[in-house]
C-alpha positions as CSV (number, residue, x, y, z in Angstrom):
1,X,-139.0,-155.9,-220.8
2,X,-142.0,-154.1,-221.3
3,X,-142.8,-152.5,-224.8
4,X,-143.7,-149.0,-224.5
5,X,-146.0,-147.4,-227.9
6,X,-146.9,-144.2,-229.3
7,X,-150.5,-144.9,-231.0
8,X,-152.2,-141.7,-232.1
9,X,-152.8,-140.0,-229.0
10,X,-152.3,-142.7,-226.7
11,X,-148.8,-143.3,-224.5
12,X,-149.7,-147.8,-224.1
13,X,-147.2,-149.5,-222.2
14,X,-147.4,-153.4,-223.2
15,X,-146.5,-156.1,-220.6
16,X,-144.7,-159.4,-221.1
17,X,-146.8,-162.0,-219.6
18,X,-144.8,-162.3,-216.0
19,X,-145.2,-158.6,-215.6
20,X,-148.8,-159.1,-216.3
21,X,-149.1,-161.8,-213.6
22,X,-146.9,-159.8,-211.6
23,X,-149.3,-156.2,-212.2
24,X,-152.6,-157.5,-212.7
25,X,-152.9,-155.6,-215.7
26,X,-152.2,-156.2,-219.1
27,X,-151.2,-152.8,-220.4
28,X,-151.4,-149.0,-219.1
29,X,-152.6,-146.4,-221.6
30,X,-152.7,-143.0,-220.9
31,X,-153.4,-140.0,-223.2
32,X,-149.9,-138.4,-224.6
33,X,-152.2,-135.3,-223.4
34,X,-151.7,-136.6,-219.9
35,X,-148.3,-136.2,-220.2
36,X,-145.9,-133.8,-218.3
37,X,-142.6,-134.2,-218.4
38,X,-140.5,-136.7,-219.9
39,X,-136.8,-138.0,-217.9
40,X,-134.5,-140.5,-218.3
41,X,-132.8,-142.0,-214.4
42,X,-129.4,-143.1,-214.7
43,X,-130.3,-145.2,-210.9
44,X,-133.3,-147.5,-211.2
45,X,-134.2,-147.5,-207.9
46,X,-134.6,-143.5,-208.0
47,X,-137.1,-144.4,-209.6
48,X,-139.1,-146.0,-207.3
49,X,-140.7,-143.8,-205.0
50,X,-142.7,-143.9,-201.9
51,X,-144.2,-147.4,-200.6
52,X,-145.1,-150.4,-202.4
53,X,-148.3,-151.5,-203.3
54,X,-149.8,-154.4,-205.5
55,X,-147.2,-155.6,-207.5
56,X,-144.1,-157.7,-207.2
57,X,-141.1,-156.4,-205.4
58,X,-137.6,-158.0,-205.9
59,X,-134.6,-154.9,-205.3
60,X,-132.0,-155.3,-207.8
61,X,-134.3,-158.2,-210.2
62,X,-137.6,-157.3,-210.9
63,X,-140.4,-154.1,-209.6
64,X,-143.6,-154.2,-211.0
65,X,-146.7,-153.0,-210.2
66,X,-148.2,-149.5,-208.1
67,X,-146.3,-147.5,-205.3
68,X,-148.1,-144.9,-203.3
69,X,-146.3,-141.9,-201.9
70,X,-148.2,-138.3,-201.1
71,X,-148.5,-137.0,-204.5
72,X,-150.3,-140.0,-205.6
73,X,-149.3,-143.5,-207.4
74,X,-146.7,-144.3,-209.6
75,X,-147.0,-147.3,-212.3
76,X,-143.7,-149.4,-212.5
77,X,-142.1,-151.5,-214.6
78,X,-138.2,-151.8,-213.6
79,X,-135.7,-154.4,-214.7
80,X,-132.2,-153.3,-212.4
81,X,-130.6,-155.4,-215.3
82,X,-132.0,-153.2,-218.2
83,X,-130.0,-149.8,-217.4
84,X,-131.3,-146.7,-217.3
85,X,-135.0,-146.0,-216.5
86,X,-137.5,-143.7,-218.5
87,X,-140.1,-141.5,-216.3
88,X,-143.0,-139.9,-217.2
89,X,-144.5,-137.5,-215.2
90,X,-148.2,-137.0,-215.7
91,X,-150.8,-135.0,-214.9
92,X,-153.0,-134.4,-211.9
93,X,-156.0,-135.8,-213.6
94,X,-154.6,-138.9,-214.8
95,X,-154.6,-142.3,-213.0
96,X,-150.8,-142.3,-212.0
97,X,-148.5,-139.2,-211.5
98,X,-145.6,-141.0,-212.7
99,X,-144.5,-143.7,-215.1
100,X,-141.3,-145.7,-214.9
101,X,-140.3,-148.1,-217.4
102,X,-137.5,-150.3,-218.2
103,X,-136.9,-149.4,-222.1
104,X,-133.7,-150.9,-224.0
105,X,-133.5,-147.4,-225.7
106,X,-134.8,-145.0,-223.5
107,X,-132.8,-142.1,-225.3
108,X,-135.0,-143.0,-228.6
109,X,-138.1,-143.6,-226.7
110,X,-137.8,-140.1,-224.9
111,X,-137.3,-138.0,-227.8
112,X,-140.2,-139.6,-229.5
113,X,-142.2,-138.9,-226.6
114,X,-141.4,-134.7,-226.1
115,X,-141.8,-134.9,-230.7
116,X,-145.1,-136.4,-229.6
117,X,-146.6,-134.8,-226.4
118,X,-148.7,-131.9,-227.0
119,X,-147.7,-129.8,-223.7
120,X,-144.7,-130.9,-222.6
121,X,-142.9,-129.0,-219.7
122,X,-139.4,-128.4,-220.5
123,X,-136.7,-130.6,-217.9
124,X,-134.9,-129.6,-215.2
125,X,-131.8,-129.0,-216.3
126,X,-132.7,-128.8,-219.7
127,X,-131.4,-132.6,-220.7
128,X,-133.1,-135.9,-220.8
129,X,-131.0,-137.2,-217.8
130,X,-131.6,-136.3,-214.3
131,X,-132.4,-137.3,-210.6
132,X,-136.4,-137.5,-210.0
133,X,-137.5,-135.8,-206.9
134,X,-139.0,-137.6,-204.1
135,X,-141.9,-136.5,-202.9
136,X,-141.3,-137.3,-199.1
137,X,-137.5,-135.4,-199.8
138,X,-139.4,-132.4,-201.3
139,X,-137.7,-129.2,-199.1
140,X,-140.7,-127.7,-196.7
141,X,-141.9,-124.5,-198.2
């Protein structure tokens, strides 16, 4: 499972070697700045929004890599296996607008994160735990 760290003012999401391979990346950092919200998605493919693009796409063993849907690119890291997923939203100006990763303890993760993030918007809901929207389900306005 990939490691996910707090290091001063940096979110860093580690990768094992096969989700390397499998991203060609070996790590995503992003500014905890950068970061919007903060959820925790009971169904791991919720997570996975819009189309897939480099990465490695097994449903119900392994999704890594960059989907593309019309509010941008998302950055995943999902293990079916490993429960629950944790998503970051980000901002506009950052590289991805959402990050999903397979955490043992996403509960612990989260709450470091919203401790952590300077400008943190509060959850829908108010909890850690809900559905993320889909952009291409988004109601017309």
């Amino acid at each position: 499972m990939a490691q996910l760290t707090l290091n001063d003012d940096q979110l860093v999401i580690h990768l094992r070697w096969a989700e390397k391979a499998a991203a060609r990346r070996t790590r995503v950092q992003v500014p905890l700045s950068a970061v919007r919200t903060v959820a925790i998605e009971r169904d791991w493919w919720r997570a996975l929004r819009g189309r897939r693009g480099p990465g490695v796409w097994i449903p119900g063993v392994i999704c890594v890599g960059v989907r593309r849907h019309s509010a941008g690119r998302d950055f995943v890291v999902v293990r079916p296996a490993g429960g629950p997923v944790l998503c970051i939203g980000l901002r506009p100006s950052s590289a991805f607008s959402l990050l999903a990763v397979s955490v043992p303890d996403p509960d612990t993760i989260a709450n470091r994160l919203r401790d952590a993030a300077p400008k943190l918007a509060p959850a829908a809901g108010g909890g850690l735990w809900r559905s993320l929207p889909v952009p291409e389900e988004a109601p017309k306005s």
